[in-house]
PDBQT receptor file of N, H, CA, C and O in Angstrom, charges set to zero:
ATOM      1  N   UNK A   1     189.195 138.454-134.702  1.00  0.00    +0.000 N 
ATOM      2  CA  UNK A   1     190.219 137.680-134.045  1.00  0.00    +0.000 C 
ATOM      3  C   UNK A   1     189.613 136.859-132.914  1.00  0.00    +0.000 C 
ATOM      4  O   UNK A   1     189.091 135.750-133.033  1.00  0.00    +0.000 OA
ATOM      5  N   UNK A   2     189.761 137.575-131.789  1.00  0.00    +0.000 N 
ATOM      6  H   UNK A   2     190.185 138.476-131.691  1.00  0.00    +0.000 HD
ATOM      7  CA  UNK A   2     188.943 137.027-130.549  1.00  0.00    +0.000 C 
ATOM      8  C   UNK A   2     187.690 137.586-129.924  1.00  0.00    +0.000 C 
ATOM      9  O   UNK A   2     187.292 138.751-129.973  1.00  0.00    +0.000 OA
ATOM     10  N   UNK A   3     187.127 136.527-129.316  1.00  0.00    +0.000 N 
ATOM     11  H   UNK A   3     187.450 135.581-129.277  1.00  0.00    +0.000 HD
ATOM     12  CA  UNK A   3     185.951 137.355-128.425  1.00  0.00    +0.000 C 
ATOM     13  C   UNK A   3     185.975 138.282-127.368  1.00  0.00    +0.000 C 
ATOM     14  O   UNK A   3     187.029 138.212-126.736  1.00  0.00    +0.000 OA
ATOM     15  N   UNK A   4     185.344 138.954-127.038  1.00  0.00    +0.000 N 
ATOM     16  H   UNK A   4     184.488 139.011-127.551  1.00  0.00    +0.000 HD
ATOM     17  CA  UNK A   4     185.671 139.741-125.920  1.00  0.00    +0.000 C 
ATOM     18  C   UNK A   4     185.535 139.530-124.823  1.00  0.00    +0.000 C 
ATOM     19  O   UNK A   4     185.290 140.404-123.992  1.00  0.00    +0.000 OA
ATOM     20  N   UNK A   5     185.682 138.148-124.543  1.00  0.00    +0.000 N 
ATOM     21  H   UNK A   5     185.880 137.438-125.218  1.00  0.00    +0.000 HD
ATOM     22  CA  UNK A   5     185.627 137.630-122.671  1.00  0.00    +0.000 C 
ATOM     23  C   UNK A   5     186.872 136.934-123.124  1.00  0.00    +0.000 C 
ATOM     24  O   UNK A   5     187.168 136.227-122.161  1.00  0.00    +0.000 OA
ATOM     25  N   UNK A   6     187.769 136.747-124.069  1.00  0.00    +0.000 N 
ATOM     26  H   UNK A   6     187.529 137.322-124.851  1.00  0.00    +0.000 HD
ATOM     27  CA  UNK A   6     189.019 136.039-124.470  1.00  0.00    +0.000 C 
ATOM     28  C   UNK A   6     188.903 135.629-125.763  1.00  0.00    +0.000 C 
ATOM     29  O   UNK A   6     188.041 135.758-126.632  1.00  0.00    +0.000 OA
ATOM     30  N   UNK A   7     190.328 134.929-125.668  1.00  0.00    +0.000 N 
ATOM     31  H   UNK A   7     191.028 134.824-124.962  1.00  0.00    +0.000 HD
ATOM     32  CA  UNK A   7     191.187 134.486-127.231  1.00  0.00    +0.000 C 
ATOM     33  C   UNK A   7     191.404 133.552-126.979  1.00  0.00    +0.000 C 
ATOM     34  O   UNK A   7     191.632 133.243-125.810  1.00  0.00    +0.000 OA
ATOM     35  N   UNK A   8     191.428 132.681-127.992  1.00  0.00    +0.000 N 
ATOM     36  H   UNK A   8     191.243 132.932-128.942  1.00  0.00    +0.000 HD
ATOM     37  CA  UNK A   8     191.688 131.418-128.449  1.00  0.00    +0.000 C 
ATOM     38  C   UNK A   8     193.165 131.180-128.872  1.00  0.00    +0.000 C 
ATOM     39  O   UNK A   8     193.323 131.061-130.087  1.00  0.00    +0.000 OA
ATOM     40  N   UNK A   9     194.187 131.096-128.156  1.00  0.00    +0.000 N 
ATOM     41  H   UNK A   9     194.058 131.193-127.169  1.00  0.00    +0.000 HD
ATOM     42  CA  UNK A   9     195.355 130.283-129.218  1.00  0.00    +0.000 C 
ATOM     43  C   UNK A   9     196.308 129.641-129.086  1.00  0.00    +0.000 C 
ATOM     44  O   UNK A   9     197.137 130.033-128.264  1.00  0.00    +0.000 OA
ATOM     45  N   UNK A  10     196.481 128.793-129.605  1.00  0.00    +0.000 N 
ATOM     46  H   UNK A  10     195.808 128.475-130.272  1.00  0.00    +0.000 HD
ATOM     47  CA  UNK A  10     196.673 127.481-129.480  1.00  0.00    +0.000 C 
ATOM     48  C   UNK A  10     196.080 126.646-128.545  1.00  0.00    +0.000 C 
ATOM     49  O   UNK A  10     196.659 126.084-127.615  1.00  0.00    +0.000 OA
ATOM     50  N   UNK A  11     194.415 126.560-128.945  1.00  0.00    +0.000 N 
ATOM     51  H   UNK A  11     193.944 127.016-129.701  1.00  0.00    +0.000 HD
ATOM     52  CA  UNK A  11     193.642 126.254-127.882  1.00  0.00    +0.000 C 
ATOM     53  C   UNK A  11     193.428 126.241-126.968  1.00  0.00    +0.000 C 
ATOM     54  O   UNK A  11     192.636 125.404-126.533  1.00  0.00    +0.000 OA
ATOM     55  N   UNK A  12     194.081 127.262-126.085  1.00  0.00    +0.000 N 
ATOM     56  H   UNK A  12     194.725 127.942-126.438  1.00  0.00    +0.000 HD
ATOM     57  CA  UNK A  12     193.816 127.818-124.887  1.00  0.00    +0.000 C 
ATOM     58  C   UNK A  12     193.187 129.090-125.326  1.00  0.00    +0.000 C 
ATOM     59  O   UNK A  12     193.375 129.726-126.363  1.00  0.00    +0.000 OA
ATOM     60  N   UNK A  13     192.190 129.392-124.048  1.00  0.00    +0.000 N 
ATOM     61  H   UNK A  13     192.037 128.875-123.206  1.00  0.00    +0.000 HD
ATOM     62  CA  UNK A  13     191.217 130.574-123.548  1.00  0.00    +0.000 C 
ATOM     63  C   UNK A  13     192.449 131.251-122.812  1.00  0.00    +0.000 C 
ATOM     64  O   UNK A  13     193.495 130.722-122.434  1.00  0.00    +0.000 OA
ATOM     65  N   UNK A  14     191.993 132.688-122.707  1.00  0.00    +0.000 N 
ATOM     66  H   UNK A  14     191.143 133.117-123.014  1.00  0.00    +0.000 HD
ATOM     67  CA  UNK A  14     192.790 133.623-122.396  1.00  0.00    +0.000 C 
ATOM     68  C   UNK A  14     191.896 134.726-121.975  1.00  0.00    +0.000 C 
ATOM     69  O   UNK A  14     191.086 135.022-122.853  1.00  0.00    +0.000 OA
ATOM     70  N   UNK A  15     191.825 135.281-121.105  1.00  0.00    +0.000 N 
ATOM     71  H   UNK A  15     192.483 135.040-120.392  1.00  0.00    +0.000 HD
ATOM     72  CA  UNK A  15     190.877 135.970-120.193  1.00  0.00    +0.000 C 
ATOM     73  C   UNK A  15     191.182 137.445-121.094  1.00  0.00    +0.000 C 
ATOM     74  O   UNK A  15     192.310 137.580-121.568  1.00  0.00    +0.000 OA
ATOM     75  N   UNK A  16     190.188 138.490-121.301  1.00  0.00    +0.000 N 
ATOM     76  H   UNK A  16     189.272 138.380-120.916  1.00  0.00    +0.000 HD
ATOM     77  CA  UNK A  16     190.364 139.417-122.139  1.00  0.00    +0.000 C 
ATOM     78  C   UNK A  16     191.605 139.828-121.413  1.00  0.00    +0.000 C 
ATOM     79  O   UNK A  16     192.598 139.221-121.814  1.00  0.00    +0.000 OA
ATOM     80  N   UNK A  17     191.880 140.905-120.221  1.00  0.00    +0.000 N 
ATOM     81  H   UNK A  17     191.074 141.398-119.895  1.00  0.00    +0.000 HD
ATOM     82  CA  UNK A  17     192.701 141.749-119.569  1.00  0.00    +0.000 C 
ATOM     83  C   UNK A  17     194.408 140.829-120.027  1.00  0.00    +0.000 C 
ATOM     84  O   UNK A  17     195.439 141.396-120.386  1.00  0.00    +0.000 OA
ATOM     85  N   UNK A  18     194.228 139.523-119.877  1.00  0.00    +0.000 N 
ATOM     86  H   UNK A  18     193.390 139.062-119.585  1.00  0.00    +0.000 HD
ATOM     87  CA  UNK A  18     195.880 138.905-120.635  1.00  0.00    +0.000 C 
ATOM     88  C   UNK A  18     195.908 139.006-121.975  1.00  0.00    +0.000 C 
ATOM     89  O   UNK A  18     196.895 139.025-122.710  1.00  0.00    +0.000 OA
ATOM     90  N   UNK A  19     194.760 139.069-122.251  1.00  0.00    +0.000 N 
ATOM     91  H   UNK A  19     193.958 139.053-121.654  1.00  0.00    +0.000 HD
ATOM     92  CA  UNK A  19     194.821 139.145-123.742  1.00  0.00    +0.000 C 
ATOM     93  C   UNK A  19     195.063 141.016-124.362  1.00  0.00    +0.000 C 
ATOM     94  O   UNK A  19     195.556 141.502-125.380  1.00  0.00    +0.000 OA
ATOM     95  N   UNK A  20     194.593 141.437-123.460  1.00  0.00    +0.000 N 
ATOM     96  H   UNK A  20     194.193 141.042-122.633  1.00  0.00    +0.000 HD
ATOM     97  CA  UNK A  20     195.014 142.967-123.796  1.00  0.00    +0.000 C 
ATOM     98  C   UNK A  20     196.537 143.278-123.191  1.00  0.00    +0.000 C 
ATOM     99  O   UNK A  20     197.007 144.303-123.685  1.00  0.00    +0.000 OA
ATOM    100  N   UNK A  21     197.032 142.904-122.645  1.00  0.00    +0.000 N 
ATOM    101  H   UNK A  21     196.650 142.071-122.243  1.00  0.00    +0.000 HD
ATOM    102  CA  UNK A  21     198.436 142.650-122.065  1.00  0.00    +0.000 C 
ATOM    103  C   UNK A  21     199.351 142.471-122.836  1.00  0.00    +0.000 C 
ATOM    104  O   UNK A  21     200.294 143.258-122.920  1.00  0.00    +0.000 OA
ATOM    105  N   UNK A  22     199.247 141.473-123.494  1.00  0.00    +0.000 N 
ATOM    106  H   UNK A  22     198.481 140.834-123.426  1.00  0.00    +0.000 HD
ATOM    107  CA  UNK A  22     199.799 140.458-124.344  1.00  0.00    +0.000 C 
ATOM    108  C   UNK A  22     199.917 141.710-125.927  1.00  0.00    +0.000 C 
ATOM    109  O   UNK A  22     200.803 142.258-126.584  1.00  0.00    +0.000 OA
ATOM    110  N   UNK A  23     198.669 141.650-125.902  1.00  0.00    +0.000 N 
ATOM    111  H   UNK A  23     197.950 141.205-125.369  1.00  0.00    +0.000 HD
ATOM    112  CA  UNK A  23     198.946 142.294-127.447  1.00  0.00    +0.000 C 
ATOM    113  C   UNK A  23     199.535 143.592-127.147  1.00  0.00    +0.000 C 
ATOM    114  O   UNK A  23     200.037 143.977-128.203  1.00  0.00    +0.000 OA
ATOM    115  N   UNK A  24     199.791 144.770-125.902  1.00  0.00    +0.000 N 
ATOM    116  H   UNK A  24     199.383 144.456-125.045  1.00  0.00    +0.000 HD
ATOM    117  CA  UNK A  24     200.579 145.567-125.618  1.00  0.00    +0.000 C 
ATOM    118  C   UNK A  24     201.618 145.205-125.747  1.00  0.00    +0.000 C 
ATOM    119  O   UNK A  24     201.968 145.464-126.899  1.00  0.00    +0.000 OA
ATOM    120  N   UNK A  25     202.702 144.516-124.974  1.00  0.00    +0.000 N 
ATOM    121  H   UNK A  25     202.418 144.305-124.039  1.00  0.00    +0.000 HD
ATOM    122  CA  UNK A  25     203.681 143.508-124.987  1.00  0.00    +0.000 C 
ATOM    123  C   UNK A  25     204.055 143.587-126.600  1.00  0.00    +0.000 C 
ATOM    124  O   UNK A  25     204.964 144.361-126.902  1.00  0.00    +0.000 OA
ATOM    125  N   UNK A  26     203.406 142.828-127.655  1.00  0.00    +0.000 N 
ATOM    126  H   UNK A  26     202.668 142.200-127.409  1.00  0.00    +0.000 HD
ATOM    127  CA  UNK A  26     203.658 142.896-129.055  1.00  0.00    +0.000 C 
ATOM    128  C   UNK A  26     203.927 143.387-129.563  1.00  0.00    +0.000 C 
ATOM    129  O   UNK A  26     204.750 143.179-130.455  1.00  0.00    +0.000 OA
ATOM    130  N   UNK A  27     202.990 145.026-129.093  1.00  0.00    +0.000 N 
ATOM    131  H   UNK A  27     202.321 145.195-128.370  1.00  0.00    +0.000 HD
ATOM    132  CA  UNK A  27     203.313 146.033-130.229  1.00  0.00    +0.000 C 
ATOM    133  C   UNK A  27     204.490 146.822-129.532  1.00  0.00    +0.000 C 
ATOM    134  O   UNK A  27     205.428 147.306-130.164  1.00  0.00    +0.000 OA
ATOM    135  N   UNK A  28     204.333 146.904-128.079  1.00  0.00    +0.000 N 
ATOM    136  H   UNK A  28     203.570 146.511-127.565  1.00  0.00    +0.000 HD
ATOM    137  CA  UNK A  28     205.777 147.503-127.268  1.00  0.00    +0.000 C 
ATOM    138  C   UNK A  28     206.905 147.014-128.391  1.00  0.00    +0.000 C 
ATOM    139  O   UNK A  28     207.502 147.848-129.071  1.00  0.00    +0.000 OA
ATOM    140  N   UNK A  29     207.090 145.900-128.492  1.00  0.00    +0.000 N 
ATOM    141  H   UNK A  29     206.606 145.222-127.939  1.00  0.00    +0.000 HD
ATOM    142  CA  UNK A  29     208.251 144.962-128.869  1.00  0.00    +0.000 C 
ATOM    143  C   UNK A  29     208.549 145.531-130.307  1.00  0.00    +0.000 C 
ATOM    144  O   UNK A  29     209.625 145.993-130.686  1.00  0.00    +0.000 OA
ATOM    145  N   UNK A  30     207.039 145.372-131.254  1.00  0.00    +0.000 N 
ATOM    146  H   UNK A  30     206.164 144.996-130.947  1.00  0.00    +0.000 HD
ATOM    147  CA  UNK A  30     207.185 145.627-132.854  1.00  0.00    +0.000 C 
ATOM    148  C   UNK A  30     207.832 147.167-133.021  1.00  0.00    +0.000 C 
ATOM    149  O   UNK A  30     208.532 147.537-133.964  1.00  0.00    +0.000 OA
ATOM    150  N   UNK A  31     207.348 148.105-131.665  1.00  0.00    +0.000 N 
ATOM    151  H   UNK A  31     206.780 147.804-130.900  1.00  0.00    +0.000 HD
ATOM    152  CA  UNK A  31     208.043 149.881-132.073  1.00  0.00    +0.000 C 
ATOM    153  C   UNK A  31     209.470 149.541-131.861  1.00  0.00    +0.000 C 
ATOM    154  O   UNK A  31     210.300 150.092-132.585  1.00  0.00    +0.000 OA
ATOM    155  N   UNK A  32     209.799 148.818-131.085  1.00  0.00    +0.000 N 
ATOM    156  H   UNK A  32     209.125 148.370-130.498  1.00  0.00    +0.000 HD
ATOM    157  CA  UNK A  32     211.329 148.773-130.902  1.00  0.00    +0.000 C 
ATOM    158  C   UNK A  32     212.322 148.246-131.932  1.00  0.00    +0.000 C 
ATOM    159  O   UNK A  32     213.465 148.616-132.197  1.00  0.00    +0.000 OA
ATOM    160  N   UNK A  33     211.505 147.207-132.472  1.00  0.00    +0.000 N 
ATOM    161  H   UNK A  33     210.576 146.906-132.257  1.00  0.00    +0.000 HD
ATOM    162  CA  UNK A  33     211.954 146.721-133.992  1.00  0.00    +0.000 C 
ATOM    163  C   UNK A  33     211.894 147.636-135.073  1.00  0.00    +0.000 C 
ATOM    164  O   UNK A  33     212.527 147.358-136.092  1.00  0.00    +0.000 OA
ATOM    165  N   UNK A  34     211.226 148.695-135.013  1.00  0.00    +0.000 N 
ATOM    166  H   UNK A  34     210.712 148.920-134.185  1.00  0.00    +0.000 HD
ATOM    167  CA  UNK A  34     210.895 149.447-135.978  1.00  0.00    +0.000 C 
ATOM    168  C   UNK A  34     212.115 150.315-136.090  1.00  0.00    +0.000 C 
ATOM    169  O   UNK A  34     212.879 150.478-137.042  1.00  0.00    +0.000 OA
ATOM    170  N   UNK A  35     212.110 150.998-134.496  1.00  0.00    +0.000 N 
ATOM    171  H   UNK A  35     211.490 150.866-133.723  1.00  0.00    +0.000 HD
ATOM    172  CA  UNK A  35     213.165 152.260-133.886  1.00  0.00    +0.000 C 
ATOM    173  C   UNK A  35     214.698 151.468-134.472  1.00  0.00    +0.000 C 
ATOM    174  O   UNK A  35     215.478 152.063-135.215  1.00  0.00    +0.000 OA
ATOM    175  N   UNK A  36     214.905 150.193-134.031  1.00  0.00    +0.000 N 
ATOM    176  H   UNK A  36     214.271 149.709-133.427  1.00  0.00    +0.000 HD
ATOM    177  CA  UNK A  36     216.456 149.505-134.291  1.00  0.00    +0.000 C 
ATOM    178  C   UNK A  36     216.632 149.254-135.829  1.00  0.00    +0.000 C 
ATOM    179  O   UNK A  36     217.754 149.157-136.327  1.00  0.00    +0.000 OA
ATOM    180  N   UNK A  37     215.216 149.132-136.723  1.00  0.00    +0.000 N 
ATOM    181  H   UNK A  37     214.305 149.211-136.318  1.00  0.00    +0.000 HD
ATOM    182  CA  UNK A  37     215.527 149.084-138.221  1.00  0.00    +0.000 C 
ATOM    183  C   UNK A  37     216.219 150.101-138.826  1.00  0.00    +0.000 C 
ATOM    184  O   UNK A  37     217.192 149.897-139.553  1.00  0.00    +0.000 OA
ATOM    185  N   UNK A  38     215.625 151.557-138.482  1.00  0.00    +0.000 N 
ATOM    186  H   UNK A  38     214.835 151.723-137.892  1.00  0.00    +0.000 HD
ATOM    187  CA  UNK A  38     215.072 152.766-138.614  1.00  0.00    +0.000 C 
ATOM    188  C   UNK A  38     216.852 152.604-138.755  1.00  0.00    +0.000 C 
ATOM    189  O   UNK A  38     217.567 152.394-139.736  1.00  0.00    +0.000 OA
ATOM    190  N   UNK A  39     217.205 152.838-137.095  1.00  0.00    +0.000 N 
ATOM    191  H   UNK A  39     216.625 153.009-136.299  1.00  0.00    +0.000 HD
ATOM    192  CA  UNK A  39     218.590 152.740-136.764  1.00  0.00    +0.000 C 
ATOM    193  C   UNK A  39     219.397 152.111-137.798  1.00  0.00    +0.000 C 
ATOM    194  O   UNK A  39     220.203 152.811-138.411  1.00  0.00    +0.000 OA
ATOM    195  N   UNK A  40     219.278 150.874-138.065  1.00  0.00    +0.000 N 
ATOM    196  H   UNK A  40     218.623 150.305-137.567  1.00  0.00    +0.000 HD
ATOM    197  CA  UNK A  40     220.092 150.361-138.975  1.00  0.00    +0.000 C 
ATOM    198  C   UNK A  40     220.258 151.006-140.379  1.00  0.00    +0.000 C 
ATOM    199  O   UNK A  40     221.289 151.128-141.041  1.00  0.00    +0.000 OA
ATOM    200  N   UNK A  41     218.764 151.457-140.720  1.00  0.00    +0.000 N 
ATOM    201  H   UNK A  41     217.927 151.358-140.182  1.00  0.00    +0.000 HD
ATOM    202  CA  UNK A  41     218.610 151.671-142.272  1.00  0.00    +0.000 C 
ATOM    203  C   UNK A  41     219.760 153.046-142.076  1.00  0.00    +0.000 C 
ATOM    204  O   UNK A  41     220.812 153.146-142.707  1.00  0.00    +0.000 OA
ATOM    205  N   UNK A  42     219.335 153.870-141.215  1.00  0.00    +0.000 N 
ATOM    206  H   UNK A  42     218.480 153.788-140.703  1.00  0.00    +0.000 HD
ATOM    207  CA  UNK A  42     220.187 155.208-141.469  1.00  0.00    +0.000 C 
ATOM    208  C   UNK A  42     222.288 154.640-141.478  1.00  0.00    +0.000 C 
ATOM    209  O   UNK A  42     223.049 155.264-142.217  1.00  0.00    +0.000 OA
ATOM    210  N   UNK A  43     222.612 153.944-140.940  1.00  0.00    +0.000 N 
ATOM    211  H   UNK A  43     221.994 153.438-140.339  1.00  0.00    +0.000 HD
ATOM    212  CA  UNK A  43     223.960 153.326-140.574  1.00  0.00    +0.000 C 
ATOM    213  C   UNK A  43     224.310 152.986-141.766  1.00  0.00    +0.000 C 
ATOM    214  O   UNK A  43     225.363 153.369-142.277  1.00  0.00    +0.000 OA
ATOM    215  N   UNK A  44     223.358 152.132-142.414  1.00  0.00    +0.000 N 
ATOM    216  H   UNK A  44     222.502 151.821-142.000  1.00  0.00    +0.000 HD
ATOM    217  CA  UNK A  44     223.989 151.500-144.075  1.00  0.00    +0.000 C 
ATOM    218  C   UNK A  44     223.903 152.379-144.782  1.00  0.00    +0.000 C 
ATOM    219  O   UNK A  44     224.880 152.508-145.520  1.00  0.00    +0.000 OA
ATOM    220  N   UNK A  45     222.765 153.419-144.956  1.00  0.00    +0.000 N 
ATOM    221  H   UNK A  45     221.971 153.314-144.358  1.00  0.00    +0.000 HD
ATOM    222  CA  UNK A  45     223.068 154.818-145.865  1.00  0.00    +0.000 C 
ATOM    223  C   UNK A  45     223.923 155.546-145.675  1.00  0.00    +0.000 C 
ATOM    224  O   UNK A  45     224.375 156.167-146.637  1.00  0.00    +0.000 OA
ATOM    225  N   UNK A  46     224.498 155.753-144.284  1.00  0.00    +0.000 N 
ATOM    226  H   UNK A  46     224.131 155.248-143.502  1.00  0.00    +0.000 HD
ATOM    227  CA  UNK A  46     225.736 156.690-143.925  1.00  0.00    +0.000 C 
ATOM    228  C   UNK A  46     227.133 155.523-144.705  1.00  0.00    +0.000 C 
ATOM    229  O   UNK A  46     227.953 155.468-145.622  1.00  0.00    +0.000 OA
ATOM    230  N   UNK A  47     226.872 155.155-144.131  1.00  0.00    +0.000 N 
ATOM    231  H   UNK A  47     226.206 155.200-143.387  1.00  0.00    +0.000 HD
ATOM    232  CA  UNK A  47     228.267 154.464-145.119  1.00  0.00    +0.000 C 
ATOM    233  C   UNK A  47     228.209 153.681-146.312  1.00  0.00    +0.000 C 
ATOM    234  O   UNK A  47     229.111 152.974-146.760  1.00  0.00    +0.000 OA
ATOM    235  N   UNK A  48     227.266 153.836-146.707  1.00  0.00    +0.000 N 
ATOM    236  H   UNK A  48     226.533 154.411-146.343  1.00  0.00    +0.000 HD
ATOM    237  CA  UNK A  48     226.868 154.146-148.333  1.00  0.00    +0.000 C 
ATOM    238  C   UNK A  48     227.733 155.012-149.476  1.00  0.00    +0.000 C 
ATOM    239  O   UNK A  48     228.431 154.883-150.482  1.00  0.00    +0.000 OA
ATOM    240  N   UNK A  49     227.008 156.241-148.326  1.00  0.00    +0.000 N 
ATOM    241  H   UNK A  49     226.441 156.346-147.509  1.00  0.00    +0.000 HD
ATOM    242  CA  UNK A  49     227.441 157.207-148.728  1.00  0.00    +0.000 C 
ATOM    243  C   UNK A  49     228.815 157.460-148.715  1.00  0.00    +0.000 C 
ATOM    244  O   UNK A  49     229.380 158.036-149.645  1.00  0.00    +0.000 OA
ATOM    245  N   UNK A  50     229.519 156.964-147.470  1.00  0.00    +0.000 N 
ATOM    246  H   UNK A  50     229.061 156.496-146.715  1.00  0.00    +0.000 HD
ATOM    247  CA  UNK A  50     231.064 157.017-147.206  1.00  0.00    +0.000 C 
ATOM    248  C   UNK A  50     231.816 156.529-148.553  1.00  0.00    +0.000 C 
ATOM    249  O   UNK A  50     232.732 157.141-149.103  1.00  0.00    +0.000 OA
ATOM    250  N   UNK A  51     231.230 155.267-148.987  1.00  0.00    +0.000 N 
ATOM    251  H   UNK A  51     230.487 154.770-148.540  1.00  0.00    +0.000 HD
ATOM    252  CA  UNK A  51     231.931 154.518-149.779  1.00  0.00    +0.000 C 
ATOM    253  C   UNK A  51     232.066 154.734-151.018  1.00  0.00    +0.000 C 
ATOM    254  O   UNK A  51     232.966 154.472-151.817  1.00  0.00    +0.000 OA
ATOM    255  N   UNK A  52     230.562 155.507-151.147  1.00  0.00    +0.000 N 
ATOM    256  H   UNK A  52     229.831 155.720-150.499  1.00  0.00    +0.000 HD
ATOM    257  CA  UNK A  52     230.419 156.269-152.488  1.00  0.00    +0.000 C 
ATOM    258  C   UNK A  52     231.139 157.720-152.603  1.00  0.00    +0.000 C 
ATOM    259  O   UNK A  52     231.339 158.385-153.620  1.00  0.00    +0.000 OA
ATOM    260  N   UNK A  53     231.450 157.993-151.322  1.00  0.00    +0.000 N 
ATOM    261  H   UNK A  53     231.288 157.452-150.497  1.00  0.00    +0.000 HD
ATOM    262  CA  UNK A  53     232.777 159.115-151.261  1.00  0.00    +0.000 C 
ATOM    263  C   UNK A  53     233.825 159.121-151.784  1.00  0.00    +0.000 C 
ATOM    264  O   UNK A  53     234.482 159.917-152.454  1.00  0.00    +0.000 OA
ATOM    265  N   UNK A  54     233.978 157.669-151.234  1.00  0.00    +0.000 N 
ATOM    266  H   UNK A  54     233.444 157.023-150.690  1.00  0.00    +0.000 HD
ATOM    267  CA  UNK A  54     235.884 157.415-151.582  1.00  0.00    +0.000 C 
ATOM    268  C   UNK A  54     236.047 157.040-152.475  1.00  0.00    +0.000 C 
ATOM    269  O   UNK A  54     237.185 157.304-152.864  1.00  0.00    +0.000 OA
ATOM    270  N   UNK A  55     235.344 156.350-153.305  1.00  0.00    +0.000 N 
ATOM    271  H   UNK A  55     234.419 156.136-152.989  1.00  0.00    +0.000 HD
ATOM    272  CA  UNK A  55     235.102 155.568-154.826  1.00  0.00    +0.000 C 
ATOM    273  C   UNK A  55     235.086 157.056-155.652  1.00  0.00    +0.000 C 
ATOM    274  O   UNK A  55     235.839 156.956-156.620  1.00  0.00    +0.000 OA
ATOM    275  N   UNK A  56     234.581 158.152-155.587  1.00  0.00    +0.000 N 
ATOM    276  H   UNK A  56     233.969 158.233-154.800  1.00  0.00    +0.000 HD
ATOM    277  CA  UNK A  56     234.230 159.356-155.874  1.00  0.00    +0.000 C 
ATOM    278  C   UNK A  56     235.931 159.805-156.250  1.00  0.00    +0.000 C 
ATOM    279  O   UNK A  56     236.485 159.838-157.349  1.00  0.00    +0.000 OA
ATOM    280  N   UNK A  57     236.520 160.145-154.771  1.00  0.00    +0.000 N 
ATOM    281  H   UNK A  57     236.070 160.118-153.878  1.00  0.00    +0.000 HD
ATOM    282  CA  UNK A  57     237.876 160.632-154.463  1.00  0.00    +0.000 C 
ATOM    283  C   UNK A  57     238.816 159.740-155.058  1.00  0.00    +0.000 C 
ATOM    284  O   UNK A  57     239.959 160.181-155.179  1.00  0.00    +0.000 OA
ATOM    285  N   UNK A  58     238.575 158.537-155.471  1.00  0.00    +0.000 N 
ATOM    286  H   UNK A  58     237.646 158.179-155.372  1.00  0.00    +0.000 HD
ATOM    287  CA  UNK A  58     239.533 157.584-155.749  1.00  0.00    +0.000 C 
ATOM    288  C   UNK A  58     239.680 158.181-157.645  1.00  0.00    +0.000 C 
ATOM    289  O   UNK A  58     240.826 158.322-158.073  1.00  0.00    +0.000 OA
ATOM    290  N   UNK A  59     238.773 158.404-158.372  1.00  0.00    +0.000 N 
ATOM    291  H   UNK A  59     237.842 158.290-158.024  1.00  0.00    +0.000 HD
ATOM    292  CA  UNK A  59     238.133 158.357-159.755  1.00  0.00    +0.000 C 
ATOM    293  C   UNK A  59     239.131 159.825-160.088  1.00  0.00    +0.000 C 
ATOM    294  O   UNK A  59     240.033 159.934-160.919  1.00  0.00    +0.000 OA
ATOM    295  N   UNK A  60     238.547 160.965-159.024  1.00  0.00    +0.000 N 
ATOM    296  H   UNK A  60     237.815 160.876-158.349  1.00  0.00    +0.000 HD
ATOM    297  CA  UNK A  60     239.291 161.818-159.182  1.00  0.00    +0.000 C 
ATOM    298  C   UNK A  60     240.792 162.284-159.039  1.00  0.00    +0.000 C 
ATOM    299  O   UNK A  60     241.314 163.252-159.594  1.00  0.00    +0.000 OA
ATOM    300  N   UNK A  61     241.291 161.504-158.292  1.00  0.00    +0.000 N 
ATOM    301  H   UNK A  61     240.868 160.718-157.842  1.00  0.00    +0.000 HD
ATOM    302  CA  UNK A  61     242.806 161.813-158.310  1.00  0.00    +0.000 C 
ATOM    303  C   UNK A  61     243.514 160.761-159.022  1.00  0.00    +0.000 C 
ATOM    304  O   UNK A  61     244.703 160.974-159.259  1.00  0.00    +0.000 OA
ATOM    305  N   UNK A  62     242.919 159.492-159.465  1.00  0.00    +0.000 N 
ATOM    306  H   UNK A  62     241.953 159.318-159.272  1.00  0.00    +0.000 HD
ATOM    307  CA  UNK A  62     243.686 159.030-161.346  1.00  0.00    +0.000 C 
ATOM    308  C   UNK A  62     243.322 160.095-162.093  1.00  0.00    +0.000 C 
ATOM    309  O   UNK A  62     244.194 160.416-162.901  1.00  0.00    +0.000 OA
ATOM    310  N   UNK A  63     242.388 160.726-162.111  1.00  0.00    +0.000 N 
ATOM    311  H   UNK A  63     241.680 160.465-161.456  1.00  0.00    +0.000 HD
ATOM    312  CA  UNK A  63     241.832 161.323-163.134  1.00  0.00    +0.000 C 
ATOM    313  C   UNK A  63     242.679 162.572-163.400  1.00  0.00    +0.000 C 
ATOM    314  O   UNK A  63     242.951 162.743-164.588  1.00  0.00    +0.000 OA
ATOM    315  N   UNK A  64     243.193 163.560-162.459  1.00  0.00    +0.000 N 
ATOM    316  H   UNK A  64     242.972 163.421-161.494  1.00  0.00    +0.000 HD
ATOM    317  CA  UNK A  64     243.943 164.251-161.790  1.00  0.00    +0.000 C 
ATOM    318  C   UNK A  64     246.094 164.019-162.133  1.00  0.00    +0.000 C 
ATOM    319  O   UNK A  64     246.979 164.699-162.652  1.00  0.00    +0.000 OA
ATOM    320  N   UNK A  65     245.995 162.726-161.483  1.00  0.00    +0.000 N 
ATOM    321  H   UNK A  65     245.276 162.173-161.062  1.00  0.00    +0.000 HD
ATOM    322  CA  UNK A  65     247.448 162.615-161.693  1.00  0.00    +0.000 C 
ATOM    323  C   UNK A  65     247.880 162.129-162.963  1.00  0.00    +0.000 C 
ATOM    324  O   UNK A  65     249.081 162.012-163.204  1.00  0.00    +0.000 OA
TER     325      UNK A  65
């Protein structure tokens, strides 16, 4: 990627210590995206599942009456 007295980008130099900053900053940011996916993915499976409940309960009581 970069050298180790700095980075190059978008043609600017970047002193290593901002450049180690920076890419902390990134990945801080990318776990949090991960944690709020994570979050999401479990939310749409829970009511997934809800829906595939009631569709379930619905089948059985035509089935029933």
């Amino acid at each position: 990627m970069g050298s180790a007295a700095g980075e190059e980008i978008n043609g600017k130099s970047r002193p290593a210590g901002e450049a180690a900053a920076f890419r902390a900053r990134v990945e801080e940011r990318l776990r949090s995206l991960e944690r709020e996916l994570g979050e999401l993915k479990s939310r749409i499976n829970g009511l997934l599942f809800f829906i595939a409940g009631t569709v379930l309960a619905q089948v059985v009581l035509r089935l029933l009456s």
